[in-house]
PyMOL Python script that loads the backbone (N, CA, C, O; Angstrom):
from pymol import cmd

cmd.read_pdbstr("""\
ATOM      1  N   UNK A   1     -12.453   5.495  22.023  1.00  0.00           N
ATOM      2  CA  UNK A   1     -13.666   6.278  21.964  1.00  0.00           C
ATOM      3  C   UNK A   1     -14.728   5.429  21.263  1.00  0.00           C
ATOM      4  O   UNK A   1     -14.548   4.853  20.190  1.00  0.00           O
ATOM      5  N   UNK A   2     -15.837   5.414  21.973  1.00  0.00           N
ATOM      6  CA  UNK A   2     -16.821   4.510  21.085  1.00  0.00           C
ATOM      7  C   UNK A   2     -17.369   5.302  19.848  1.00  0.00           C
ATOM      8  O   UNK A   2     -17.353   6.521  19.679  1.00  0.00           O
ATOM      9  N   UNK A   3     -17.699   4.638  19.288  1.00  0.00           N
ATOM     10  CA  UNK A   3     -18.465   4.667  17.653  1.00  0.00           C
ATOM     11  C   UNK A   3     -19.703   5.999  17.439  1.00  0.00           C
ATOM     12  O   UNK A   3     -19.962   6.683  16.449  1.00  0.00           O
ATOM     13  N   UNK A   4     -20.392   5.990  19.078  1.00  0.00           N
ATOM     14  CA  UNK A   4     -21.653   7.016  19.129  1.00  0.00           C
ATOM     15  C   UNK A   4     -21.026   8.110  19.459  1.00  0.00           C
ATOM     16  O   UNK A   4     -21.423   9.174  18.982  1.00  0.00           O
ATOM     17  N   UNK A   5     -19.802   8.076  20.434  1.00  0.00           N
ATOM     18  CA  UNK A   5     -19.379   9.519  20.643  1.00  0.00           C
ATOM     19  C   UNK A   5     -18.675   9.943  19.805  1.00  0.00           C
ATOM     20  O   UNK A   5     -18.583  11.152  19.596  1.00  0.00           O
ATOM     21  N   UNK A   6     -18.089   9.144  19.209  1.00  0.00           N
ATOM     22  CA  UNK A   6     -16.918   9.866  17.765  1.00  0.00           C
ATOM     23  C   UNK A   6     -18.106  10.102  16.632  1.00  0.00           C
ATOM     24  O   UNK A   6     -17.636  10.643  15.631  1.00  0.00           O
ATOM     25  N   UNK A   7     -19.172   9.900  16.559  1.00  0.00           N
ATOM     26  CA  UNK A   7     -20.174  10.010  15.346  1.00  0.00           C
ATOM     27  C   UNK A   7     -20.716  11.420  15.933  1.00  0.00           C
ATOM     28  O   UNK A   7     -20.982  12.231  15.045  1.00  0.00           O
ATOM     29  N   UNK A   8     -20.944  11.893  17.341  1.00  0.00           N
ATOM     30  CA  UNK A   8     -21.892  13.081  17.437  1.00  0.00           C
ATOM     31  C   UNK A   8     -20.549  13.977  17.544  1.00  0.00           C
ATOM     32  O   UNK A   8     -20.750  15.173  17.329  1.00  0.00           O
ATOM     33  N   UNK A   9     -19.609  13.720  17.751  1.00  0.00           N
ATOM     34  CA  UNK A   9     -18.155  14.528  18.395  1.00  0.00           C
ATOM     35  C   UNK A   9     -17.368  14.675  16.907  1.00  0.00           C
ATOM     36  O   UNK A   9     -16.341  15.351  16.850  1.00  0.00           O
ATOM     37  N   UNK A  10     -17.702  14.259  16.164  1.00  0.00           N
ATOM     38  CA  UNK A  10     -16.760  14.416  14.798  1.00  0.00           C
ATOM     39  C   UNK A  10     -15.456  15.346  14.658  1.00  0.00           C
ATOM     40  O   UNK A  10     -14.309  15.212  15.082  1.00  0.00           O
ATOM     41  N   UNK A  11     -16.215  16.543  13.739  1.00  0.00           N
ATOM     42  CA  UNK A  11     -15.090  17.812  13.618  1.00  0.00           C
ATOM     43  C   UNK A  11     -14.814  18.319  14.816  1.00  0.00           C
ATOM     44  O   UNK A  11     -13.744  18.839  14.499  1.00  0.00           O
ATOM     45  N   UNK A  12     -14.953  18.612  16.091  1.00  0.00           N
ATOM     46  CA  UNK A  12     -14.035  18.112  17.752  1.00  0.00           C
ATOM     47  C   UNK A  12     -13.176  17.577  17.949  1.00  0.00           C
ATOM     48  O   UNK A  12     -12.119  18.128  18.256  1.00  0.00           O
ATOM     49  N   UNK A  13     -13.346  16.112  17.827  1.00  0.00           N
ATOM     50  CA  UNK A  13     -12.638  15.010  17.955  1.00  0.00           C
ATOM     51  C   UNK A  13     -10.879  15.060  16.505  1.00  0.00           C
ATOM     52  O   UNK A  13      -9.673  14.826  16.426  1.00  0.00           O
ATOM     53  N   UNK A  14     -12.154  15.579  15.668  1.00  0.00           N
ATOM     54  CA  UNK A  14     -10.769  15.359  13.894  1.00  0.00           C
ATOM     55  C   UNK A  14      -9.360  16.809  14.605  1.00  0.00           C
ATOM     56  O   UNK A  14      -8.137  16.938  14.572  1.00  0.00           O
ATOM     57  N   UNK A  15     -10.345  17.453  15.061  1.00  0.00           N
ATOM     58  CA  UNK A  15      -9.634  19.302  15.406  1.00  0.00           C
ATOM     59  C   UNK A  15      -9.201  18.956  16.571  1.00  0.00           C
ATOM     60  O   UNK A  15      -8.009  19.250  16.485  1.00  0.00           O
ATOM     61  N   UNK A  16      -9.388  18.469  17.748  1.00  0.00           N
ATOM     62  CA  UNK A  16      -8.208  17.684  18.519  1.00  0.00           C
ATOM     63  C   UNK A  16      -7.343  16.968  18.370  1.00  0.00           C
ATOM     64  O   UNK A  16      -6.263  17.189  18.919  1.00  0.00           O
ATOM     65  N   UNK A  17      -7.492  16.164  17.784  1.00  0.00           N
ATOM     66  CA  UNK A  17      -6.086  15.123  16.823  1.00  0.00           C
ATOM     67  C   UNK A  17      -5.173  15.916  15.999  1.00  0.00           C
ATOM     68  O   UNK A  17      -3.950  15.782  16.050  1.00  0.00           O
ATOM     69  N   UNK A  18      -5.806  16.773  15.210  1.00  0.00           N
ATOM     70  CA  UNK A  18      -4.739  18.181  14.650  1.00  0.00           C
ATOM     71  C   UNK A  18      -4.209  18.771  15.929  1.00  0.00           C
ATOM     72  O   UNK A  18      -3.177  18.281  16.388  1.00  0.00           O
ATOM     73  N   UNK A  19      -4.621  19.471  16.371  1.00  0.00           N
ATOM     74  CA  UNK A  19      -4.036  20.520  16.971  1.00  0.00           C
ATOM     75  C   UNK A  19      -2.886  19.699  18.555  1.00  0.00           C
ATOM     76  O   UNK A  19      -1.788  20.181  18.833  1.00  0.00           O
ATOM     77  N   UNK A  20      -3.446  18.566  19.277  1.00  0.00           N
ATOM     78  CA  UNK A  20      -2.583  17.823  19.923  1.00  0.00           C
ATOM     79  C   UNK A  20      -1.285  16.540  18.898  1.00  0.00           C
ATOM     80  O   UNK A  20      -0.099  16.270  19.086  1.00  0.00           O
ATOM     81  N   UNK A  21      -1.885  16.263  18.286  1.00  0.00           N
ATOM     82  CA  UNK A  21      -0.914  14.809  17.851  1.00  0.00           C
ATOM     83  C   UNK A  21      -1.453  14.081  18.192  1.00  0.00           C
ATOM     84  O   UNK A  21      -1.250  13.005  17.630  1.00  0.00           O
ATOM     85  N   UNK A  22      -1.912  14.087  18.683  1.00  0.00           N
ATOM     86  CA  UNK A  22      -2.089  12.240  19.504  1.00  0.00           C
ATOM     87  C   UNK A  22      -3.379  11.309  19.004  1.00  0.00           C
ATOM     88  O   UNK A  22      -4.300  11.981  18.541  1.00  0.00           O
ATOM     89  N   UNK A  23      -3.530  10.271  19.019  1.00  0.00           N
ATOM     90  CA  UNK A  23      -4.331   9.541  17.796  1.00  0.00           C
ATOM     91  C   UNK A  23      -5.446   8.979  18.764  1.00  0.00           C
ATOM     92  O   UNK A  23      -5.156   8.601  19.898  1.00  0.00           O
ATOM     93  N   UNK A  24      -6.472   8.949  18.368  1.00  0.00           N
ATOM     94  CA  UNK A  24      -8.024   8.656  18.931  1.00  0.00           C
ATOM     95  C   UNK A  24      -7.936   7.219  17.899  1.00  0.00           C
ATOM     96  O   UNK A  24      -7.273   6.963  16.893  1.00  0.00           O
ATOM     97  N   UNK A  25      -8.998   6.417  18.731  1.00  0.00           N
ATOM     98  CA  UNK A  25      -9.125   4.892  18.433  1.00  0.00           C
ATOM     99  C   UNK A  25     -10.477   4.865  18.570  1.00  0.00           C
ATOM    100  O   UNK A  25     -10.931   5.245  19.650  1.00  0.00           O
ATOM    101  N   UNK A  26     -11.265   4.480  17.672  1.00  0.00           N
ATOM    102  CA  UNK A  26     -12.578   4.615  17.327  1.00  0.00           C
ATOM    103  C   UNK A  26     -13.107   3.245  17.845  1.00  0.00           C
ATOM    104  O   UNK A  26     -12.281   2.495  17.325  1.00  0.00           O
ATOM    105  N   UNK A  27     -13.689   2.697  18.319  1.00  0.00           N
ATOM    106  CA  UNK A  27     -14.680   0.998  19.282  1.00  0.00           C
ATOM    107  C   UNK A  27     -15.913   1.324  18.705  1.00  0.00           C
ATOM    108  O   UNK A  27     -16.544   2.381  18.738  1.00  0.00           O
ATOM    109  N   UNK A  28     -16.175   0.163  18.127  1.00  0.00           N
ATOM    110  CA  UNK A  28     -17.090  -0.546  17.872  1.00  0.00           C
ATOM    111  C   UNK A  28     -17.638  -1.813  18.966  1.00  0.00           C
ATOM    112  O   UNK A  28     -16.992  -2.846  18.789  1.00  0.00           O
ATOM    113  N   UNK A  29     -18.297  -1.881  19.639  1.00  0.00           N
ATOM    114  CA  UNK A  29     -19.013  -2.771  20.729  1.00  0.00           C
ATOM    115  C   UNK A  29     -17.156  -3.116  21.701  1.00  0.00           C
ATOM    116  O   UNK A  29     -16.968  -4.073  22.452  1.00  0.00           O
ATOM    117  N   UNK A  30     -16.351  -2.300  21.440  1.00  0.00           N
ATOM    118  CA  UNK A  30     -15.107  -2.593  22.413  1.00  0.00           C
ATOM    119  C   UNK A  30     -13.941  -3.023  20.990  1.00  0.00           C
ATOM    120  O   UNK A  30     -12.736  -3.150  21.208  1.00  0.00           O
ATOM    121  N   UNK A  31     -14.265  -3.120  20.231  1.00  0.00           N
ATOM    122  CA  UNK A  31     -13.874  -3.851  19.062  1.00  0.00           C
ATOM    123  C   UNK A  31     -12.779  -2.597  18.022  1.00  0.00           C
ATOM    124  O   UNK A  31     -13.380  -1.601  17.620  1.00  0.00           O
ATOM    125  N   UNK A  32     -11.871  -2.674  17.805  1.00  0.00           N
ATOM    126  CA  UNK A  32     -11.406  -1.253  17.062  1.00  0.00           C
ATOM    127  C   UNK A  32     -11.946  -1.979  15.435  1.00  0.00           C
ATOM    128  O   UNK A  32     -12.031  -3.013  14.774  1.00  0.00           O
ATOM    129  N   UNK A  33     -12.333   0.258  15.480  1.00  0.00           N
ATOM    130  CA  UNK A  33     -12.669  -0.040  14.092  1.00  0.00           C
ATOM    131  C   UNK A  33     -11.943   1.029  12.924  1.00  0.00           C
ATOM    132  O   UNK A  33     -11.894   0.856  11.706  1.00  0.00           O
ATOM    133  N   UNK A  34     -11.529   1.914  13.540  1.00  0.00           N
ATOM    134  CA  UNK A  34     -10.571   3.055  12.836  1.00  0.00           C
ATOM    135  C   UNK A  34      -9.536   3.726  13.983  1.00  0.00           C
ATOM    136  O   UNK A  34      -9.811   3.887  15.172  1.00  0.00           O
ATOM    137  N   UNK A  35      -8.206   4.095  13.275  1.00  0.00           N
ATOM    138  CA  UNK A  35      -7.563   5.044  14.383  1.00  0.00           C
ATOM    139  C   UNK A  35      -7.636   6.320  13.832  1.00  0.00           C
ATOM    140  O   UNK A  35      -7.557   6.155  12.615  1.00  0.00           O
ATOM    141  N   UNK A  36      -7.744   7.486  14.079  1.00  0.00           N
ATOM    142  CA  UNK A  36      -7.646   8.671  13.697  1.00  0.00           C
ATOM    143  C   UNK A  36      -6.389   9.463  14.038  1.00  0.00           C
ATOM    144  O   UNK A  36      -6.237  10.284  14.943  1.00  0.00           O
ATOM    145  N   UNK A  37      -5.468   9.016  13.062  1.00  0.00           N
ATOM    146  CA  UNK A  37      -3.958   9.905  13.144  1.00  0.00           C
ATOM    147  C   UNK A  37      -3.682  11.429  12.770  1.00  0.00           C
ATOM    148  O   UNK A  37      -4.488  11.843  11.937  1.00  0.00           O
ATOM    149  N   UNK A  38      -2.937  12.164  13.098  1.00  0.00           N
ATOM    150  CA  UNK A  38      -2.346  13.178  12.472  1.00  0.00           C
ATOM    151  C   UNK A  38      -2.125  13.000  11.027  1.00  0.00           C
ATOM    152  O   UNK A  38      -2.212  11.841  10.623  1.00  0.00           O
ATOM    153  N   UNK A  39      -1.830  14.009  10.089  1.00  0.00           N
ATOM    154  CA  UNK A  39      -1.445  13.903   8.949  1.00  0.00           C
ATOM    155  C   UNK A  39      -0.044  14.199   9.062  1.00  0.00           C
ATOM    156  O   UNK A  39       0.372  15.160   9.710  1.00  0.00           O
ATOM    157  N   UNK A  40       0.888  13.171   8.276  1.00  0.00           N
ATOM    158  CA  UNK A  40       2.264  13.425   8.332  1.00  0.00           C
ATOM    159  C   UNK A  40       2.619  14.965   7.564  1.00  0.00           C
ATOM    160  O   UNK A  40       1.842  15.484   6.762  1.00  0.00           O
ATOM    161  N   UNK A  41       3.878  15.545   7.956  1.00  0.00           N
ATOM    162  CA  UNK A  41       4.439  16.421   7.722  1.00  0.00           C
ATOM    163  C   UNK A  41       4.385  16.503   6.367  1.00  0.00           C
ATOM    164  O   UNK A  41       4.576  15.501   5.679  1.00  0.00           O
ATOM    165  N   UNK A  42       4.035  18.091   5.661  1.00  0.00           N
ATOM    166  CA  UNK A  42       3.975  17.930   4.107  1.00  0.00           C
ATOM    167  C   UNK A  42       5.165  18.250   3.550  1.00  0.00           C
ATOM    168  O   UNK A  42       5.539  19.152   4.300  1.00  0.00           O
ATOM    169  N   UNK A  43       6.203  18.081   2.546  1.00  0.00           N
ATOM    170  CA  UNK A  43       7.012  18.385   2.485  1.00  0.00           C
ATOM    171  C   UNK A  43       7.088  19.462   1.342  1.00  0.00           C
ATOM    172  O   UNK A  43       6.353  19.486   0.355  1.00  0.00           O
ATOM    173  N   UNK A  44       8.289  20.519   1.692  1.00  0.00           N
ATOM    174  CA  UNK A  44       8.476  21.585   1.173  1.00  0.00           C
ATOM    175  C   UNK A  44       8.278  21.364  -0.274  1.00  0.00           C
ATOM    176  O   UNK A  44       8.485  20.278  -0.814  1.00  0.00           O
ATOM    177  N   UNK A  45       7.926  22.281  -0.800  1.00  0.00           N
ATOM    178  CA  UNK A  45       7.361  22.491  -2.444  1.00  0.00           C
ATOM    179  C   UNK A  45       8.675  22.904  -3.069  1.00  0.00           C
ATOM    180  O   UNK A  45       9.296  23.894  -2.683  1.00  0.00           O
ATOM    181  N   UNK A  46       9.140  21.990  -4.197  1.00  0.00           N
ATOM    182  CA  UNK A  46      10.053  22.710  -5.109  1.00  0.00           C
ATOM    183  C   UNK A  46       9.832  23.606  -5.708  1.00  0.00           C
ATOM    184  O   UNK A  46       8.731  23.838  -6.208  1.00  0.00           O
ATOM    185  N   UNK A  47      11.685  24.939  -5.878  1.00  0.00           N
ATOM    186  CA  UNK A  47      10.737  26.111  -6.239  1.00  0.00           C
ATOM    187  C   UNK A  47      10.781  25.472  -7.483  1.00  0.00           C
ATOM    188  O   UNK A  47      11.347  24.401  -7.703  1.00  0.00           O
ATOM    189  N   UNK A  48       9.819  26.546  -8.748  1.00  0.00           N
ATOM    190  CA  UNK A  48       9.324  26.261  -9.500  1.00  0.00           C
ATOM    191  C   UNK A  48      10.376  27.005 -10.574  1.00  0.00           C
ATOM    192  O   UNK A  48      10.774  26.483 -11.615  1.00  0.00           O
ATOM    193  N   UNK A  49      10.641  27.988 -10.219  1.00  0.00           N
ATOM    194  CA  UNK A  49      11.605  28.708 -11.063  1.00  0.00           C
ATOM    195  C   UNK A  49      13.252  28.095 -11.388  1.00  0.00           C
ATOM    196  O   UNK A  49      14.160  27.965 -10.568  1.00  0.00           O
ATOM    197  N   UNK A  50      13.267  27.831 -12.631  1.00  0.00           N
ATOM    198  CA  UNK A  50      14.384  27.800 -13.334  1.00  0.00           C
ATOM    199  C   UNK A  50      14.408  25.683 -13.449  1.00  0.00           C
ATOM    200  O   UNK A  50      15.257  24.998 -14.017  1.00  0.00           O
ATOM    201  N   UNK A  51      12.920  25.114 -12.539  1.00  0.00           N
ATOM    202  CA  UNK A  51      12.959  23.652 -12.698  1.00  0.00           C
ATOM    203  C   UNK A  51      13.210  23.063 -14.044  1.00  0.00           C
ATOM    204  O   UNK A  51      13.541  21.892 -14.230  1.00  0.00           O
ATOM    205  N   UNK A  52      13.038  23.916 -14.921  1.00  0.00           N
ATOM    206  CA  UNK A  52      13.339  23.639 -16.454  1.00  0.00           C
ATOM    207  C   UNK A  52      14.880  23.445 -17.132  1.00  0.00           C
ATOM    208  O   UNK A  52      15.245  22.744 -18.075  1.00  0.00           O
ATOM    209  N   UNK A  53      15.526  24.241 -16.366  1.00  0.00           N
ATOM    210  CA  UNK A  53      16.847  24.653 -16.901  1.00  0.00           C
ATOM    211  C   UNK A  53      17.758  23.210 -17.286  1.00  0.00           C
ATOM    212  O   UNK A  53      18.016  22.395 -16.400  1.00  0.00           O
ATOM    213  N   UNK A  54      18.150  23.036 -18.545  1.00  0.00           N
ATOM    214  CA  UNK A  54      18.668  22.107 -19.168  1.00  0.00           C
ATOM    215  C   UNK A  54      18.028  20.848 -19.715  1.00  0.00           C
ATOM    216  O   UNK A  54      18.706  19.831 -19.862  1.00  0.00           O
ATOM    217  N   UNK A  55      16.663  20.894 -20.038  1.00  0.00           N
ATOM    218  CA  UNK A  55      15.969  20.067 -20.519  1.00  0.00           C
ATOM    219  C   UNK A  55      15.405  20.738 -22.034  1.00  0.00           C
ATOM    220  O   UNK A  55      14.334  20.526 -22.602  1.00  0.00           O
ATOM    221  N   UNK A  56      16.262  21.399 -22.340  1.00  0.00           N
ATOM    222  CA  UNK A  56      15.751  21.758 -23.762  1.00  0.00           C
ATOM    223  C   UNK A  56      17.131  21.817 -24.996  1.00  0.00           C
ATOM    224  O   UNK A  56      18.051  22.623 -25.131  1.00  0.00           O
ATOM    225  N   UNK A  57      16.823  20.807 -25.614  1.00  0.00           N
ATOM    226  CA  UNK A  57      18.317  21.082 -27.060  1.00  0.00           C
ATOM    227  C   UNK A  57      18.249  21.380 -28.516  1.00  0.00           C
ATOM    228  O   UNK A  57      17.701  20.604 -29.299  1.00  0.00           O
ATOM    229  N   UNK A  58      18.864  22.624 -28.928  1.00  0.00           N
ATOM    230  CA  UNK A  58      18.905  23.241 -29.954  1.00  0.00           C
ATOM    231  C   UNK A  58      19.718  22.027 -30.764  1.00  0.00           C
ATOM    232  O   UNK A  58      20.683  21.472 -30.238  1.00  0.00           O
ATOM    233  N   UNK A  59      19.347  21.750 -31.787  1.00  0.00           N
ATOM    234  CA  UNK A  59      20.211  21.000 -32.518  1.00  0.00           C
ATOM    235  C   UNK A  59      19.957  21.564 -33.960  1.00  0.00           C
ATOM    236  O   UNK A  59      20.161  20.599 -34.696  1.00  0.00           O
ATOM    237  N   UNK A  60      19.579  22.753 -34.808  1.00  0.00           N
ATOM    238  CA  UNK A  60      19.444  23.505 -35.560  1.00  0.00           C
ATOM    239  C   UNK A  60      19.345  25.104 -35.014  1.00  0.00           C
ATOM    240  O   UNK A  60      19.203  25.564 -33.881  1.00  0.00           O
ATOM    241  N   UNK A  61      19.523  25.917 -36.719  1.00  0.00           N
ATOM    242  CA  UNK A  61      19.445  27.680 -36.606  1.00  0.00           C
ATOM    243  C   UNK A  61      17.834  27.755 -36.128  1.00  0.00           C
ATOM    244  O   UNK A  61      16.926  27.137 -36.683  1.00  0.00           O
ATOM    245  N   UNK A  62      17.698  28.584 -35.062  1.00  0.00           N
ATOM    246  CA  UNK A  62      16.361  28.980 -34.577  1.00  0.00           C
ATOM    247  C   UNK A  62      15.840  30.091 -35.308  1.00  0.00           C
ATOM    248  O   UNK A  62      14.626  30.140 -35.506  1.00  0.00           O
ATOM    249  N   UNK A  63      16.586  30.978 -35.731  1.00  0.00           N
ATOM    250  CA  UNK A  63      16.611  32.087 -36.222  1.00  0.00           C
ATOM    251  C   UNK A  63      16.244  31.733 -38.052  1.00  0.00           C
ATOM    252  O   UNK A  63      15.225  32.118 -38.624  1.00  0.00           O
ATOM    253  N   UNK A  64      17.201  31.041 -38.599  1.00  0.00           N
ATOM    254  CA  UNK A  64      16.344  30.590 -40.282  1.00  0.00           C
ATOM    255  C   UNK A  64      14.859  30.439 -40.369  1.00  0.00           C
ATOM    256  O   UNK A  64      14.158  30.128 -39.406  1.00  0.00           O
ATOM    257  N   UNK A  65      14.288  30.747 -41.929  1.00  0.00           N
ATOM    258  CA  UNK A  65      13.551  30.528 -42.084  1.00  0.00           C
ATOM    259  C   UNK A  65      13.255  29.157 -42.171  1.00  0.00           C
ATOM    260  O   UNK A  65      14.143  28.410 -42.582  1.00  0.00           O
ATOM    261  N   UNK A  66      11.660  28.486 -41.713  1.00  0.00           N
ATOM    262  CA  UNK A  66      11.167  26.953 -41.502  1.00  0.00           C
ATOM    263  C   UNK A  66      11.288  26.582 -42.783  1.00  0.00           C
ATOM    264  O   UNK A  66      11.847  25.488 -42.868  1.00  0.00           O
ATOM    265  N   UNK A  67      10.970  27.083 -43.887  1.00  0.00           N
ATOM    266  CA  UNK A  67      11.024  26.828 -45.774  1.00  0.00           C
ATOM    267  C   UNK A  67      11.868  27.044 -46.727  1.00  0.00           C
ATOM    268  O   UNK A  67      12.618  27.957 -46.379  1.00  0.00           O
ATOM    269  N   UNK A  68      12.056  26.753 -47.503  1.00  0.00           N
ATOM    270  CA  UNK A  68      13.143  27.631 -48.384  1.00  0.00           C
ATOM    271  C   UNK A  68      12.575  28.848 -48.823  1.00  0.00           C
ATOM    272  O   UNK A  68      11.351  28.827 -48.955  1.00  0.00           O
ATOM    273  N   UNK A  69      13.133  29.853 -49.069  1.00  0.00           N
ATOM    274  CA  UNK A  69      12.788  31.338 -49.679  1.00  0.00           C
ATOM    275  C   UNK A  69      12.289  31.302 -50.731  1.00  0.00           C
ATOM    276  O   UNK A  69      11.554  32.254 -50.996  1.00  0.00           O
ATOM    277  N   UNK A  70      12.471  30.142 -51.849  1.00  0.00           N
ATOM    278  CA  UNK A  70      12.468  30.011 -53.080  1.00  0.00           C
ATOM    279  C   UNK A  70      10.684  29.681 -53.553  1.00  0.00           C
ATOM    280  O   UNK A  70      10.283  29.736 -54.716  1.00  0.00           O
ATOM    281  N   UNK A  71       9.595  29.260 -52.037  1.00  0.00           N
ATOM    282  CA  UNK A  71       9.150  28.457 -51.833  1.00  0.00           C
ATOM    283  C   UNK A  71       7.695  29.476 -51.908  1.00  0.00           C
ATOM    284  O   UNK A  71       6.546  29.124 -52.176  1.00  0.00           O
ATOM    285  N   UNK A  72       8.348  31.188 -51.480  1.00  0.00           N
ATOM    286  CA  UNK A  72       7.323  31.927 -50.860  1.00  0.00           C
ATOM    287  C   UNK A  72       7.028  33.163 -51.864  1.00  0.00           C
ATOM    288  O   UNK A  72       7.966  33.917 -52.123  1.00  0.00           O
ATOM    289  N   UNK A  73       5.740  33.395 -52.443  1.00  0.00           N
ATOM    290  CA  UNK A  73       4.979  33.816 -53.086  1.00  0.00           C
ATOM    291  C   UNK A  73       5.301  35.393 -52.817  1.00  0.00           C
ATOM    292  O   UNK A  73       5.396  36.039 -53.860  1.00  0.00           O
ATOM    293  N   UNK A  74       5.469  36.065 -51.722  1.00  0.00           N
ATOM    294  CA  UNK A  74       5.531  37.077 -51.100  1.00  0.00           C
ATOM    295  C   UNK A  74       6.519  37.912 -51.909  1.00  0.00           C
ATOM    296  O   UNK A  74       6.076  38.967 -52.363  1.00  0.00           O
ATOM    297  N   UNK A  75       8.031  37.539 -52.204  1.00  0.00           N
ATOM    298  CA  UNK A  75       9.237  37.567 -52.588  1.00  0.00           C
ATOM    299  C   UNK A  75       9.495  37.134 -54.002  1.00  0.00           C
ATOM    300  O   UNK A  75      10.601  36.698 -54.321  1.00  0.00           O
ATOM    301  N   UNK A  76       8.107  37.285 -55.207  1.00  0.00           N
ATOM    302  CA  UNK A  76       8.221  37.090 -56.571  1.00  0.00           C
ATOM    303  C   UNK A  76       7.936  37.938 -56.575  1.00  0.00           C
ATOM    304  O   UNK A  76       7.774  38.529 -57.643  1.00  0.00           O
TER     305      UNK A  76
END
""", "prot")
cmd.dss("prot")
cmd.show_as("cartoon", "prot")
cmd.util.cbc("prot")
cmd.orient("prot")
């Protein structure tokens, strides 16, 4: 396809290449200057739920207090 008709034919030309597959070759004076491909297949999205599971380690009480008791004003 030359350069003037793919410039006035644009979103046509891009929305035919989607919807067929098949790849348009853009000429410059006969000369290639772009191919216009399909976009490859996107691939499925990992689910998101539970992607966490086992990347977290307790290695202390979660439940103790962060200070000593001895420390807090509250409790004199």
């Amino acid at each position: 396809m030359a350069i003037s008709k793919f410039k006035a034919t644009c979103l046509a030309t891009l929305e035919r290449v989607r919807k067929t597959g098949r790849p348009v070759r853009v000429t410059r004076f006969g000369a290639p200057v772009a191919d216009i491909v399909p976009p490859a297949a996107a691939a499925p999205a990992a689910p998101w739920v539970g992607s966490l599971r086992g990347t977290l380690a307790l290695d202390h009480d979660i439940v103790a207090p962060a200070s000593d008791e001895a420390a807090w004003d509250v409790l004199k």
